[in-house]
N, CA, C and O atoms as a Tripos MOL2 file, in Angstrom:
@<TRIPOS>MOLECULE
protein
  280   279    70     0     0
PROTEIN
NO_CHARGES

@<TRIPOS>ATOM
      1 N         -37.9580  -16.9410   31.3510 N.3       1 UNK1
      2 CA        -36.6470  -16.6940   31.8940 C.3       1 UNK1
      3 C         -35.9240  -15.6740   31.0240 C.2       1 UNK1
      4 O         -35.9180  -15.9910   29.8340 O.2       1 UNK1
      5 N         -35.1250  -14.1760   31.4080 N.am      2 UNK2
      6 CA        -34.4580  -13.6630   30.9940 C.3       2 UNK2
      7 C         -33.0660  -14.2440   30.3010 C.2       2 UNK2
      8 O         -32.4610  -15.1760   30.8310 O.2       2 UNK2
      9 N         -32.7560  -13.8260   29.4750 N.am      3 UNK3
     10 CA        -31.3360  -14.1650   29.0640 C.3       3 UNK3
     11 C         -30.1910  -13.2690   28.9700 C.2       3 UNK3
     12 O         -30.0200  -12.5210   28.0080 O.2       3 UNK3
     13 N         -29.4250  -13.3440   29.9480 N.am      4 UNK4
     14 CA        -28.2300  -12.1750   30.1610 C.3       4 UNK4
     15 C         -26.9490  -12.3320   29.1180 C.2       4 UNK4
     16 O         -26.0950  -13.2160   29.0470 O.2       4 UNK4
     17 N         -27.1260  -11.2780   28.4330 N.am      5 UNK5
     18 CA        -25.8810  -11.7630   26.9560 C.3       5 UNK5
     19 C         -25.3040  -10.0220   27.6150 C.2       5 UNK5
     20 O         -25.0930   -9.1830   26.7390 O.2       5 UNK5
     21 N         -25.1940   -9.8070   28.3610 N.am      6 UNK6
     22 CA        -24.4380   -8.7600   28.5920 C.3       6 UNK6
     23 C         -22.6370   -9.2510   28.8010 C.2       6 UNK6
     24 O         -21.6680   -8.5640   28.4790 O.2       6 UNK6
     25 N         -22.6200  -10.6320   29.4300 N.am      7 UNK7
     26 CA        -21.2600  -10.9220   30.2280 C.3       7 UNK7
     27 C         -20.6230  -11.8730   28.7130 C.2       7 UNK7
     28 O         -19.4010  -11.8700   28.8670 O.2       7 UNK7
     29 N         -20.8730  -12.4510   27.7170 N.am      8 UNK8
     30 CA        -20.7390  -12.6920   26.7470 C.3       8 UNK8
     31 C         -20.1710  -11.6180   25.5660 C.2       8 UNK8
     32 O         -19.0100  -11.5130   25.1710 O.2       8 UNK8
     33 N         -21.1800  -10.9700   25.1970 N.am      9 UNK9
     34 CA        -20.3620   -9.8650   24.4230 C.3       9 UNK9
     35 C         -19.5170   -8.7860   25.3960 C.2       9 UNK9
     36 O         -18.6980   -8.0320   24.8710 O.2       9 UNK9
     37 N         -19.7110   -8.7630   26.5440 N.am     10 UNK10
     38 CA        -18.2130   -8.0590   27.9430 C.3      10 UNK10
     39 C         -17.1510   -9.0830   26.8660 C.2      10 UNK10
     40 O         -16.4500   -8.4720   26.0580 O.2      10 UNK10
     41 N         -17.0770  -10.6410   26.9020 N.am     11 UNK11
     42 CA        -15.9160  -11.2020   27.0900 C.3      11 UNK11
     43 C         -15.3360  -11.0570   25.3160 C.2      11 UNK11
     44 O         -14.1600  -10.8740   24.9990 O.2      11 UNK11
     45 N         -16.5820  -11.2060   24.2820 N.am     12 UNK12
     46 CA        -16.1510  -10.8630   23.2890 C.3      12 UNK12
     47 C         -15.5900   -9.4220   22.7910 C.2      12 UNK12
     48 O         -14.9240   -9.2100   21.7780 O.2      12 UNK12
     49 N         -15.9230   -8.7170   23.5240 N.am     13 UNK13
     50 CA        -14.9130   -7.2680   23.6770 C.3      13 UNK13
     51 C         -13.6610   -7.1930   23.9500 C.2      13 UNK13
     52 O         -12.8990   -6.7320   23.1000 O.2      13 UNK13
     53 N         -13.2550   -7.5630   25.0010 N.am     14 UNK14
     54 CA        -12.1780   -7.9480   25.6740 C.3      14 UNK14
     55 C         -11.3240   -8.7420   24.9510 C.2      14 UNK14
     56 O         -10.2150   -8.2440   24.7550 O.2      14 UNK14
     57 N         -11.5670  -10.0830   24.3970 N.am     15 UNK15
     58 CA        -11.1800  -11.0760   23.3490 C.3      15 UNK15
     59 C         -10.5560  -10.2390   22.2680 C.2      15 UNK15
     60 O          -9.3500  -10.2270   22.0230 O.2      15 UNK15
     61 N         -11.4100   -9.5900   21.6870 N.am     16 UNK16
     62 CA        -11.0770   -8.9200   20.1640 C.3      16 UNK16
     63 C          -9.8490   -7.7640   20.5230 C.2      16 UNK16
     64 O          -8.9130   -7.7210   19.7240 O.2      16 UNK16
     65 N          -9.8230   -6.6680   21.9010 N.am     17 UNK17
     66 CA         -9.0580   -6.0920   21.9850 C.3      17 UNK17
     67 C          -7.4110   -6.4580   22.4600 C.2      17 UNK17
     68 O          -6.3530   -5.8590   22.2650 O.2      17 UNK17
     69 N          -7.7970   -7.9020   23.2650 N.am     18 UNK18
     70 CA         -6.7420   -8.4890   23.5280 C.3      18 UNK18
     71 C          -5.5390   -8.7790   22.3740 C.2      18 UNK18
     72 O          -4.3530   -8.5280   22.1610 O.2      18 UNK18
     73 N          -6.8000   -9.5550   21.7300 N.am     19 UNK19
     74 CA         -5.9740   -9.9090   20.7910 C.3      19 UNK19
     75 C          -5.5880   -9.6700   19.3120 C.2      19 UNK19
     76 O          -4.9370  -10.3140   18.4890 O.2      19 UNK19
     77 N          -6.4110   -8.1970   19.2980 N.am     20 UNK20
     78 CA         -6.3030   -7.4210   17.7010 C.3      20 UNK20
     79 C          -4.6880   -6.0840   18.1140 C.2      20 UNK20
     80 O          -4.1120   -5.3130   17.3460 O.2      20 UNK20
     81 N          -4.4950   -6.3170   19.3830 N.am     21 UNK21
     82 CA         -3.4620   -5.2610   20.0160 C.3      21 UNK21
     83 C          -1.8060   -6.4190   19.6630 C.2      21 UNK21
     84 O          -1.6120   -7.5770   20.0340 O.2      21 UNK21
     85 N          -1.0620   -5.6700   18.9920 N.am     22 UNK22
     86 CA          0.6660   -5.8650   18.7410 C.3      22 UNK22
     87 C           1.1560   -5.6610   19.2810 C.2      22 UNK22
     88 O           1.0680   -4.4340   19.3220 O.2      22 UNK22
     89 N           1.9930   -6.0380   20.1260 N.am     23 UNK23
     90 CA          3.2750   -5.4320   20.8540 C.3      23 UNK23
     91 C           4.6180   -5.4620   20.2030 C.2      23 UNK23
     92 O           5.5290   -4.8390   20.7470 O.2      23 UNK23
     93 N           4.8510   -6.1490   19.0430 N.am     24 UNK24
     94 CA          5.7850   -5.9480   18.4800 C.3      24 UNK24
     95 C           6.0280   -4.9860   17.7210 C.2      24 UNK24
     96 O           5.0960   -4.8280   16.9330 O.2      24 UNK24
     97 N           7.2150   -3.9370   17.5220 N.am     25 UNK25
     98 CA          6.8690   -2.7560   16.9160 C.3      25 UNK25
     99 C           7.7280   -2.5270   15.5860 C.2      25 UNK25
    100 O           8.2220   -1.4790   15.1690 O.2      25 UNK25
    101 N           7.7530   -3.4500   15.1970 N.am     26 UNK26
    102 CA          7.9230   -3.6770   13.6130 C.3      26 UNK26
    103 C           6.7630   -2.4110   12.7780 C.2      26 UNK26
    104 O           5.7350   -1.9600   13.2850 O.2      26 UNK26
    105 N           7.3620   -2.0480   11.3250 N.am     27 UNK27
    106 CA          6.8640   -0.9630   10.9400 C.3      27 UNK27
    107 C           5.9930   -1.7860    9.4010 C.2      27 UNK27
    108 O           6.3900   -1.7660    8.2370 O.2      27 UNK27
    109 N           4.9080   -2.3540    9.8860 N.am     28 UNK28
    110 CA          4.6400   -3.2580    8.5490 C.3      28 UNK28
    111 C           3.5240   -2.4040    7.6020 C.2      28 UNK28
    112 O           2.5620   -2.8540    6.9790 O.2      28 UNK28
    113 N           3.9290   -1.2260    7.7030 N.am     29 UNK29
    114 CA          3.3750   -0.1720    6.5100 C.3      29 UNK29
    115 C           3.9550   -0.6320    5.1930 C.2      29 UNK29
    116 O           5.1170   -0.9840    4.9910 O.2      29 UNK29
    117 N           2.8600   -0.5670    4.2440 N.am     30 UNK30
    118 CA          3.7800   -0.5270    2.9770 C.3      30 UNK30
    119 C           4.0380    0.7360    2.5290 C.2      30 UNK30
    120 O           3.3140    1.6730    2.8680 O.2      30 UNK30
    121 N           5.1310    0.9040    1.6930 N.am     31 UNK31
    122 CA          5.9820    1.8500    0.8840 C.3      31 UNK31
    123 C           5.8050    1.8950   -0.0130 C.2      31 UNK31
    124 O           6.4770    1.1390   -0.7140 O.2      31 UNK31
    125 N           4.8140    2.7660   -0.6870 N.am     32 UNK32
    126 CA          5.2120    2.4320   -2.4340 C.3      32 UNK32
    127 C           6.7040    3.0770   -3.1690 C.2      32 UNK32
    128 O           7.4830    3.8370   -2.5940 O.2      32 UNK32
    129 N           6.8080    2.7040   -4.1650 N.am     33 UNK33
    130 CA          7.9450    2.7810   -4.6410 C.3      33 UNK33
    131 C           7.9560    2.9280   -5.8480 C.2      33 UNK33
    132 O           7.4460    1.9580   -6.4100 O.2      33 UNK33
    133 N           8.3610    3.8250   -6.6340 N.am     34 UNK34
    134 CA          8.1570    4.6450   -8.1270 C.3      34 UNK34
    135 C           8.7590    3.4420   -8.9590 C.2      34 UNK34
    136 O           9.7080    2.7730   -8.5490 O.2      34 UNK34
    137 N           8.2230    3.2640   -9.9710 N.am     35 UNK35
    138 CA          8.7830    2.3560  -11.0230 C.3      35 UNK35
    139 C          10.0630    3.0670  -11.9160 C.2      35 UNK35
    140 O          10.8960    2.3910  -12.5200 O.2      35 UNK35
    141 N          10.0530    4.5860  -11.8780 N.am     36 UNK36
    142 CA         10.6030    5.2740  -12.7590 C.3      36 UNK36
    143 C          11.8220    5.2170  -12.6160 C.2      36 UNK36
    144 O          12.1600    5.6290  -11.5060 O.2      36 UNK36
    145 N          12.9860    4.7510  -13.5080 N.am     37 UNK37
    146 CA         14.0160    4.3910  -13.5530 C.3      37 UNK37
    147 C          15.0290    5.2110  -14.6050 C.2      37 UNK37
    148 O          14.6550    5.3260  -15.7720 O.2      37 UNK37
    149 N          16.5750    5.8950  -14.1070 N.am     38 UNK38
    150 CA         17.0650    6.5430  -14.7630 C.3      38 UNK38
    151 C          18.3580    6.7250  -13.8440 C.2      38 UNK38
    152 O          18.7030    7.2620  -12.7910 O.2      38 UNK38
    153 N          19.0540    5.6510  -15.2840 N.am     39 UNK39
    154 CA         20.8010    5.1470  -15.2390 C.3      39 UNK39
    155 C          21.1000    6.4530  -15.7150 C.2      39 UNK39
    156 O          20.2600    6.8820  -16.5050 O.2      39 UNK39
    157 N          22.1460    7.2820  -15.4390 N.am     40 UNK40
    158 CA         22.5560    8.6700  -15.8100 C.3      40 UNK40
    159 C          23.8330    7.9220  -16.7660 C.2      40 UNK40
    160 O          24.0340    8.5280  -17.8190 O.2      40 UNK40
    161 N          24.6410    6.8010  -16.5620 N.am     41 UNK41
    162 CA         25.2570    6.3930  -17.5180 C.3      41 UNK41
    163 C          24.9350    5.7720  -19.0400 C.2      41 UNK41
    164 O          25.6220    5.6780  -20.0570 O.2      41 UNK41
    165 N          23.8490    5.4740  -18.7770 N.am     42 UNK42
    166 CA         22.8290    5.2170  -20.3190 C.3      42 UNK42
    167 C          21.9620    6.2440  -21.0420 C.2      42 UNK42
    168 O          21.7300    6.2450  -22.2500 O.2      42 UNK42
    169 N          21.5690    7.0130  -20.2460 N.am     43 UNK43
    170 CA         20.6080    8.1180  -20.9060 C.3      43 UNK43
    171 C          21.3840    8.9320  -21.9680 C.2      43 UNK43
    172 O          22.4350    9.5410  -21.7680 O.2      43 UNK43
    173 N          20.7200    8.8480  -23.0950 N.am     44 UNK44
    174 CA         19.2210    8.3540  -23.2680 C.3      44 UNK44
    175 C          19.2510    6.9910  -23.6250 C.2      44 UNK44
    176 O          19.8490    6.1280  -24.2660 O.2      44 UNK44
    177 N          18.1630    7.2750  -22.7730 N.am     45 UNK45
    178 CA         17.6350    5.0260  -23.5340 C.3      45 UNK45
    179 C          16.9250    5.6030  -24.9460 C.2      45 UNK45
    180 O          16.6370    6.7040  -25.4160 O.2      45 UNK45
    181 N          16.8430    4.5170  -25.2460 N.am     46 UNK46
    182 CA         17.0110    3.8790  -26.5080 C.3      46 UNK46
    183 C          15.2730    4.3380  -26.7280 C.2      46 UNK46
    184 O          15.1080    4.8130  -27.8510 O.2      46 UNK46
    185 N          13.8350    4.2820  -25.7920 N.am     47 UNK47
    186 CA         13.2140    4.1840  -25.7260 C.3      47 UNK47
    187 C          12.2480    5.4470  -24.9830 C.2      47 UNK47
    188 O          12.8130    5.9180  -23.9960 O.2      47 UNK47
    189 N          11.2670    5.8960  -25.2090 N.am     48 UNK48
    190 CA         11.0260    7.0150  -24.3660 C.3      48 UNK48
    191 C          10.0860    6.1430  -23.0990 C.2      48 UNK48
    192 O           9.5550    6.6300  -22.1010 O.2      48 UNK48
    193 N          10.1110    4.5910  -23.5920 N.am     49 UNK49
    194 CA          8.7940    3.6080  -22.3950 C.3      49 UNK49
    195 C          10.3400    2.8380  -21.5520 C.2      49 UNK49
    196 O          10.1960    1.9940  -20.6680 O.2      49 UNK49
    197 N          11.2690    3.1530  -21.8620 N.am     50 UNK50
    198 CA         12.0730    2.7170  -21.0940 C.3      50 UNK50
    199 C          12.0860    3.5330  -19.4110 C.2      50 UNK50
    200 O          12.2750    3.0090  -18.3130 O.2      50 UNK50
    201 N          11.8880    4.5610  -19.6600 N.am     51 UNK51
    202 CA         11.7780    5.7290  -18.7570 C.3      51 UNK51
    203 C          10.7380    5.2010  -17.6320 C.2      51 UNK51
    204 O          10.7380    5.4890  -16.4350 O.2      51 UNK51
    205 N           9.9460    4.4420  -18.2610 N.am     52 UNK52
    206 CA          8.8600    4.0940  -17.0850 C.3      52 UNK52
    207 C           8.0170    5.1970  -16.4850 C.2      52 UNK52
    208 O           7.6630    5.2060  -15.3060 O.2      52 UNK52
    209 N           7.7380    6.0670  -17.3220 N.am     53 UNK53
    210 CA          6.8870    7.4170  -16.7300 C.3      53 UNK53
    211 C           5.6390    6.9570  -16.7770 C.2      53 UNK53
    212 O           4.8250    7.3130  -15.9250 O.2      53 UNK53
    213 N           5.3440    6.1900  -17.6720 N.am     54 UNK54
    214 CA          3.7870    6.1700  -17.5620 C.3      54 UNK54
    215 C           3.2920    4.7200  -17.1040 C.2      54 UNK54
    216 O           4.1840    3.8750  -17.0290 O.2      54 UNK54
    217 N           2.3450    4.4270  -16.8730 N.am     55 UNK55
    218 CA          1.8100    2.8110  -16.2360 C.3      55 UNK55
    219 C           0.8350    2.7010  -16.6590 C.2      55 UNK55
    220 O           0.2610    3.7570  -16.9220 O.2      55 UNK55
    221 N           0.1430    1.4680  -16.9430 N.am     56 UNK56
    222 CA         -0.9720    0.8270  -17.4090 C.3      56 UNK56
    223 C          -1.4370    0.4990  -18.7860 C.2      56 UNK56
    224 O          -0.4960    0.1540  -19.5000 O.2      56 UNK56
    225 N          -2.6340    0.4990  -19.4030 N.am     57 UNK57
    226 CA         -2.4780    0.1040  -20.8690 C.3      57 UNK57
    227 C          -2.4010    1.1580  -21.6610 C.2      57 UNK57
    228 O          -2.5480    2.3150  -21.2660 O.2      57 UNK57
    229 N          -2.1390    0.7880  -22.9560 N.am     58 UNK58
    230 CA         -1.8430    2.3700  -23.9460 C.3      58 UNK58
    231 C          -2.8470    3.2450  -23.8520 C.2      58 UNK58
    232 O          -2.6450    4.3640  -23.3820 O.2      58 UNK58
    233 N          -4.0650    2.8500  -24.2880 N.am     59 UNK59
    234 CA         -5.0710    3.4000  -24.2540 C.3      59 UNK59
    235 C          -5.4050    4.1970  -23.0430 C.2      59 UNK59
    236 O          -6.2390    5.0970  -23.1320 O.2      59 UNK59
    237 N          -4.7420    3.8980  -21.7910 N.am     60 UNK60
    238 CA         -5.2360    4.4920  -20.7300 C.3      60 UNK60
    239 C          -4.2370    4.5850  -19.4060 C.2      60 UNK60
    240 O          -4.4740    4.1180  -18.2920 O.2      60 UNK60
    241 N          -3.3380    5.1400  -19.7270 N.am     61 UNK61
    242 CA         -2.3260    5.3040  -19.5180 C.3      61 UNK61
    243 C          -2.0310    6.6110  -18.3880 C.2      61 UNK61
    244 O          -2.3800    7.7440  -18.7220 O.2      61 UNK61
    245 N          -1.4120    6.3940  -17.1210 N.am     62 UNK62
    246 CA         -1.5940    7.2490  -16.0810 C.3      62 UNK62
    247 C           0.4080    7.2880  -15.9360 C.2      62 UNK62
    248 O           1.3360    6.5770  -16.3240 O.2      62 UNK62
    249 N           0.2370    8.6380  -15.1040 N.am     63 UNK63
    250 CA          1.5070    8.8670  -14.6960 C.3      63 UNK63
    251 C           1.9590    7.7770  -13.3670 C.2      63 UNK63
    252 O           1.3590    7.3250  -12.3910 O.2      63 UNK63
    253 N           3.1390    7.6660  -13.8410 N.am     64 UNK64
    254 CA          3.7050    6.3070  -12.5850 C.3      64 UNK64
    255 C           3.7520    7.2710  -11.6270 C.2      64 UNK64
    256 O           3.5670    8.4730  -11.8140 O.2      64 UNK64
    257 N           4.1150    6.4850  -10.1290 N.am     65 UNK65
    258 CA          4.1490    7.1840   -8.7040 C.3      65 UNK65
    259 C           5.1250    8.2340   -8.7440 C.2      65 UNK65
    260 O           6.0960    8.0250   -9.4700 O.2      65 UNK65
    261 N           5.0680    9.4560   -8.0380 N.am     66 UNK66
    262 CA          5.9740   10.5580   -7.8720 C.3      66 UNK66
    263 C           6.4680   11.1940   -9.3480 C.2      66 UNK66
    264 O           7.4110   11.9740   -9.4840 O.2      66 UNK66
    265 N           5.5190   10.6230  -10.5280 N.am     67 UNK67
    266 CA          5.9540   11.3710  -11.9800 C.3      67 UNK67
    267 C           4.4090   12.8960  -12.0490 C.2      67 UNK67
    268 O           3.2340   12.5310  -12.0740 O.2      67 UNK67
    269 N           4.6660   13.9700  -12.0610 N.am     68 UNK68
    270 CA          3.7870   14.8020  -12.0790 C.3      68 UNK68
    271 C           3.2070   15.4760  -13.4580 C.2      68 UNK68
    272 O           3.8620   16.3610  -14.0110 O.2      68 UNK68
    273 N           2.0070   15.0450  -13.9710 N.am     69 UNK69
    274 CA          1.7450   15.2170  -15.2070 C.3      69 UNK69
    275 C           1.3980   17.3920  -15.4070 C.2      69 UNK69
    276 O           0.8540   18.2450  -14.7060 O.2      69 UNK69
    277 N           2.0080   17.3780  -16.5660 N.am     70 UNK70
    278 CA          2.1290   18.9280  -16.4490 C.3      70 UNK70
    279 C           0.4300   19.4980  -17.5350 C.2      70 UNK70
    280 O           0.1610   20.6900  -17.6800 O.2      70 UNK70
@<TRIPOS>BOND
     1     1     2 1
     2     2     3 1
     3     3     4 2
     4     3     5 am
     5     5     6 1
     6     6     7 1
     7     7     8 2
     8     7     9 am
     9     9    10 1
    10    10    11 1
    11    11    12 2
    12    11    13 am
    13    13    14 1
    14    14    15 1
    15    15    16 2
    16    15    17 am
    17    17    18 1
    18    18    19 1
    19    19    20 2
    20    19    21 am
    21    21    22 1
    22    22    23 1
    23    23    24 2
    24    23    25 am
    25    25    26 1
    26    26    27 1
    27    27    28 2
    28    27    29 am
    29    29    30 1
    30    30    31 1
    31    31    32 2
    32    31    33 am
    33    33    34 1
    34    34    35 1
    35    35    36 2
    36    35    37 am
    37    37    38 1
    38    38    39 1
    39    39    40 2
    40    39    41 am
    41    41    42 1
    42    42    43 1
    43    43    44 2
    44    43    45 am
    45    45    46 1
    46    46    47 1
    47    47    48 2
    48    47    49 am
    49    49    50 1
    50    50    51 1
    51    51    52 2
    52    51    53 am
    53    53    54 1
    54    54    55 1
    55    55    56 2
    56    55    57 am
    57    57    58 1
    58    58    59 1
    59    59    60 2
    60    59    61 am
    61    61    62 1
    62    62    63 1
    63    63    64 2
    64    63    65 am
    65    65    66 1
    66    66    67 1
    67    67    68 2
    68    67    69 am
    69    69    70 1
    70    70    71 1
    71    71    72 2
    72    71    73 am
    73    73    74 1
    74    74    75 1
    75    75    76 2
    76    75    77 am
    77    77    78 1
    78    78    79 1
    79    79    80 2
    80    79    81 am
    81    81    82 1
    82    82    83 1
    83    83    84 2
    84    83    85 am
    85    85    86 1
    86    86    87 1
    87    87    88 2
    88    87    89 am
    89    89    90 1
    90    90    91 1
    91    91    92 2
    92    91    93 am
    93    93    94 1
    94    94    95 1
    95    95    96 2
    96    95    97 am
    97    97    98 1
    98    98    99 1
    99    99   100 2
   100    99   101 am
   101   101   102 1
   102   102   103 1
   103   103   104 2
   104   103   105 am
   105   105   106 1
   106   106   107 1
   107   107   108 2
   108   107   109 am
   109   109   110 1
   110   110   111 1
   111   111   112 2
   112   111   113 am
   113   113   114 1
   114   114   115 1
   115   115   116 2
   116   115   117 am
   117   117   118 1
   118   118   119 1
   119   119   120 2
   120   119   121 am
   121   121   122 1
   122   122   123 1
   123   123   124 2
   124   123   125 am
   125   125   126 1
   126   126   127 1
   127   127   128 2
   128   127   129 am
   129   129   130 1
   130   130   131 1
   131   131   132 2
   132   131   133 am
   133   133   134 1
   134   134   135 1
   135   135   136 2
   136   135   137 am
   137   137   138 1
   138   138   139 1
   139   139   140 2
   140   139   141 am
   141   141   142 1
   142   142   143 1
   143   143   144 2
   144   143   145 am
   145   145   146 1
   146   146   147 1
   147   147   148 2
   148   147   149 am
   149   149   150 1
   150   150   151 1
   151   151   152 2
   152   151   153 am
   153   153   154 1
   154   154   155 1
   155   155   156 2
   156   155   157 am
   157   157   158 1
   158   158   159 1
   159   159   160 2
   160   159   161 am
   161   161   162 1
   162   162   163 1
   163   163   164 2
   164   163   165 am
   165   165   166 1
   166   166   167 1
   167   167   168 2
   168   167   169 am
   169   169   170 1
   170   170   171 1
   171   171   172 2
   172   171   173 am
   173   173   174 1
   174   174   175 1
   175   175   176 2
   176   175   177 am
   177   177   178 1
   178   178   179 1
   179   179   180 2
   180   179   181 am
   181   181   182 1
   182   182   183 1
   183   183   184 2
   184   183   185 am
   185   185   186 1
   186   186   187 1
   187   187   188 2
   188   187   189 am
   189   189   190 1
   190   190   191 1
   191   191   192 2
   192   191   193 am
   193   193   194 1
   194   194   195 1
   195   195   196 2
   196   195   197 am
   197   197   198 1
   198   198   199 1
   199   199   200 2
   200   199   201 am
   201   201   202 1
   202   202   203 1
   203   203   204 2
   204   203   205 am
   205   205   206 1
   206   206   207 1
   207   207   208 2
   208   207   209 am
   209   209   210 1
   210   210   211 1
   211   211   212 2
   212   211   213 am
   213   213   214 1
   214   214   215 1
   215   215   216 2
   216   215   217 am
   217   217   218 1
   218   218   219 1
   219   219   220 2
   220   219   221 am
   221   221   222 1
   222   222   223 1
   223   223   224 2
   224   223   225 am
   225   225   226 1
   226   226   227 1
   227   227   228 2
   228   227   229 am
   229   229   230 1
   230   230   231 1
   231   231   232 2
   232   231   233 am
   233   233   234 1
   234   234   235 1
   235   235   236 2
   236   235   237 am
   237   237   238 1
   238   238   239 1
   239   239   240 2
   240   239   241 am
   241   241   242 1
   242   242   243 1
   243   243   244 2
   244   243   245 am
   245   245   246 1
   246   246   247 1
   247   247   248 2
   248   247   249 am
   249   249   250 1
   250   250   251 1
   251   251   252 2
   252   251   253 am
   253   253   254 1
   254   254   255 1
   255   255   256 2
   256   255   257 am
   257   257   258 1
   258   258   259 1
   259   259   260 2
   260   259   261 am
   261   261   262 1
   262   262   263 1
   263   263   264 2
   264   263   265 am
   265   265   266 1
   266   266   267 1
   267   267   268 2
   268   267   269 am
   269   269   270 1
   270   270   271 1
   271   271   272 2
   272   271   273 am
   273   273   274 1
   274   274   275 1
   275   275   276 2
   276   275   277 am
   277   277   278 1
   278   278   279 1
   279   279   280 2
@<TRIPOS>SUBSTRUCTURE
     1 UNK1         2 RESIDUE 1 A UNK
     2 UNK2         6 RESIDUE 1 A UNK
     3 UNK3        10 RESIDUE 1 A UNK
     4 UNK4        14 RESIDUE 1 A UNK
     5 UNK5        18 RESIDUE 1 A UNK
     6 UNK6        22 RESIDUE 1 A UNK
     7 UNK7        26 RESIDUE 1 A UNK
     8 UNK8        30 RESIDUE 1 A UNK
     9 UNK9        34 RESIDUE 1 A UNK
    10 UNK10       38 RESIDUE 1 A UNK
    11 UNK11       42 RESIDUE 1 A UNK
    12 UNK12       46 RESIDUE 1 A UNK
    13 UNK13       50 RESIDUE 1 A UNK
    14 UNK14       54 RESIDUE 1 A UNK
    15 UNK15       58 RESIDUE 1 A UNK
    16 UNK16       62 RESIDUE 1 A UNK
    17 UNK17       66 RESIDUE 1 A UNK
    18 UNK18       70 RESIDUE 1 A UNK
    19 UNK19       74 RESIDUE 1 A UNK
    20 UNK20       78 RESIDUE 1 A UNK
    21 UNK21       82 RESIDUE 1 A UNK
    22 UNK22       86 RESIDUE 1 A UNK
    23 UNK23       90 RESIDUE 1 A UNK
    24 UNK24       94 RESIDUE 1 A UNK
    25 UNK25       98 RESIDUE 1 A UNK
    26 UNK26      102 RESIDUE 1 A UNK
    27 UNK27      106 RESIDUE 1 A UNK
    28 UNK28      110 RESIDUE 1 A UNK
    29 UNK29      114 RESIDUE 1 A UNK
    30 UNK30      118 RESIDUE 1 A UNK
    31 UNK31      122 RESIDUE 1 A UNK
    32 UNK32      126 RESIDUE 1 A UNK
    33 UNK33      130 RESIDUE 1 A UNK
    34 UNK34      134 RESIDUE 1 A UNK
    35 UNK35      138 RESIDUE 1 A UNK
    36 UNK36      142 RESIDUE 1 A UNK
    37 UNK37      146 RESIDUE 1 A UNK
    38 UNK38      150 RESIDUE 1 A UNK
    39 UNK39      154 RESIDUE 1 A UNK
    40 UNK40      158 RESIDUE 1 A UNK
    41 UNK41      162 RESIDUE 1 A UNK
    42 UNK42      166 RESIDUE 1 A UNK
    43 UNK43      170 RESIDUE 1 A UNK
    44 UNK44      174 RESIDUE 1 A UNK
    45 UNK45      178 RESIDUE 1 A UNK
    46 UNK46      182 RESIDUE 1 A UNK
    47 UNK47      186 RESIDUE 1 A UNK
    48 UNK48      190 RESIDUE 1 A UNK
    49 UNK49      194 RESIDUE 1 A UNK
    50 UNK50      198 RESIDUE 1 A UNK
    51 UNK51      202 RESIDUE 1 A UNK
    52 UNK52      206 RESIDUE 1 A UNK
    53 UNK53      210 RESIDUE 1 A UNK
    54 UNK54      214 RESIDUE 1 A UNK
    55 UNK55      218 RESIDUE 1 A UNK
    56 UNK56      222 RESIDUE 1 A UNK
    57 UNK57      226 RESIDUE 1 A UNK
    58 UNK58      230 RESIDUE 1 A UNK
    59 UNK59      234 RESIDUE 1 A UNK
    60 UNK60      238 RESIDUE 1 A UNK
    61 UNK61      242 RESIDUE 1 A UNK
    62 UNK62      246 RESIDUE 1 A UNK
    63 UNK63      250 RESIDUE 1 A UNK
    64 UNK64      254 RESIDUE 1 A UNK
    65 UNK65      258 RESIDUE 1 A UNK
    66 UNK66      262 RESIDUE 1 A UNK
    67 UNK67      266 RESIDUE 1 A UNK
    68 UNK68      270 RESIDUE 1 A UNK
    69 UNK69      274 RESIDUE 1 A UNK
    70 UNK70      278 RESIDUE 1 A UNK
């Protein structure tokens, strides 16, 4: 006897598009958002790591978001 799995994965198609589709149109992108921080009434801080330019450990240390290393 043949076995017809054609109408099965049809319905698991259908299933997944049904229900992987949103209609709500909320914007649930994330945003990143620069850590780099600068009170114009305090500057200078006290600190040049107050500035938040750089991120991660000392040793290996990268420019924070939207800071452009020259």
């Amino acid at each position: 006897m043949k076995k017809n799995y054609i109408l099965p994965i049809l319905f698991g198609i259908i299933f997944t598009i049904i229900f992987s589709c949103s209609d709500d149109n909320s914007n649930d992108e994330y945003t990143p958002v620069s850590p780099v921080t600068v009170d114009l009434t305090q500057v200078p801080y006290a600190k040049l790591s107050d500035y938040k330019f750089f991120e991660g450990e000392l040793k290996n240390l990268s420019p924070a978001l939207g800071v452009l290393p020259l």
